[in-house]
N, C-alpha and C positions, 0 to 999 in steps of 0.2 A: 206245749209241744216239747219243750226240755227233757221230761223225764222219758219224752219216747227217745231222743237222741243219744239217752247215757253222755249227755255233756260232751261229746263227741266231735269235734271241728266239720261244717259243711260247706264244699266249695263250689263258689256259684261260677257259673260258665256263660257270658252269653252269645251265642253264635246265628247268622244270618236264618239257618234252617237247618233241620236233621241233616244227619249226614246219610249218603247212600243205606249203611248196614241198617239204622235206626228205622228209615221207611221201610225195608223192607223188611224186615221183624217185626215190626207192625203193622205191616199192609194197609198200609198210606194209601190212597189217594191220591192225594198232592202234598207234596212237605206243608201247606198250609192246614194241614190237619192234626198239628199239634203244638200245641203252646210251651209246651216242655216237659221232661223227661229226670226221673230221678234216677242216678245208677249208684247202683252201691257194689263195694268190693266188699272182697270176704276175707273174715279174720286174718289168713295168711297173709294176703297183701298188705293188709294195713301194716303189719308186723316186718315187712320184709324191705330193709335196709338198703340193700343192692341196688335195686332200684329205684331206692326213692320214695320214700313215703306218700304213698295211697291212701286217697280220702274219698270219702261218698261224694258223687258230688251231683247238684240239680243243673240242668242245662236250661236254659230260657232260650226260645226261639224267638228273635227279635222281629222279624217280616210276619212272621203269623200272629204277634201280639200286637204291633201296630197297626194291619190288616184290620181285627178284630174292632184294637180300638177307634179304629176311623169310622166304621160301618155304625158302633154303638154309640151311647151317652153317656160311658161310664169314666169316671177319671184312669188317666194309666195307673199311677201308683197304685189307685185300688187296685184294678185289671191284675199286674204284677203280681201284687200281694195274696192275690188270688188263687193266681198259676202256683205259686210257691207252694201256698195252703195245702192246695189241692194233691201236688206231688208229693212233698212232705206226706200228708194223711195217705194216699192211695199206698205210698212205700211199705208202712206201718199197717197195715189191713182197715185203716177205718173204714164204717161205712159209708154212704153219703150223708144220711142224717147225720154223721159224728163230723164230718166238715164242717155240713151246716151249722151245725152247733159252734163250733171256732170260730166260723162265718158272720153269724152271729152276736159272739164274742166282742173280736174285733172292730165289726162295722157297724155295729150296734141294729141291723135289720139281716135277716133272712136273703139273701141272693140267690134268686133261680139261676141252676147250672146250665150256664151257656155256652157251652163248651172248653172251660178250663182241665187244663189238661192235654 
């Protein structure tokens, strides 16, 4: 996943649930309909000193990952590692097969997408 970052600093965020703007740019349901969210700025911002350097950053939803994880059997940390994956790759275009494959990777088995992300 490095060489998609360009070695690039990512900052993690975690907050109870989306915020109003994020539901409704994605036409939520209920803020439990997402486990998190990758935002990235654009070249300018990262560059732009005035206010403060701007980083990409992934947000983790803490009430819909706990949610998640109470309903299933999976450990959090995996869960987590999961959601990251999953933002991460979806930011960069992969497809699902190329998740899985990282998925894979990492957890050494195949993970059906149960709705990370």
């Amino acid at each position: 996943m490095r060489k998609h970052t360009g070695g690039k600093k990512l900052k993690a965020v975690v907050e109870d649930f989306p915020d109003a703007f994020i539901e409704q740019e994605l036409e939520l349901e209920t803020p439990f309909d997402l486990l998190g969210c990758y935002q990235s700025c654009s070249p300018a911002q990262r560059g732009n000193t005035k206010g403060g350097r701007k980083e990409d950053t992934i947000y983790l939803y803490r009430r819909p990952i706990l949610d998640m994880w109470a309903d299933g059997n999976e450990d959090l940390t995996r869960l987590i590692n999961r959601v990251i994956l999953h933002e991460i790759g979806t930011h960069f275009g992969f497809t699902q097969d190329d998740i899985d494959m990282y998925e894979e990777d990492m957890f050494g088995a195949t993970v059906s997408n149960s709705g990370a992300g």
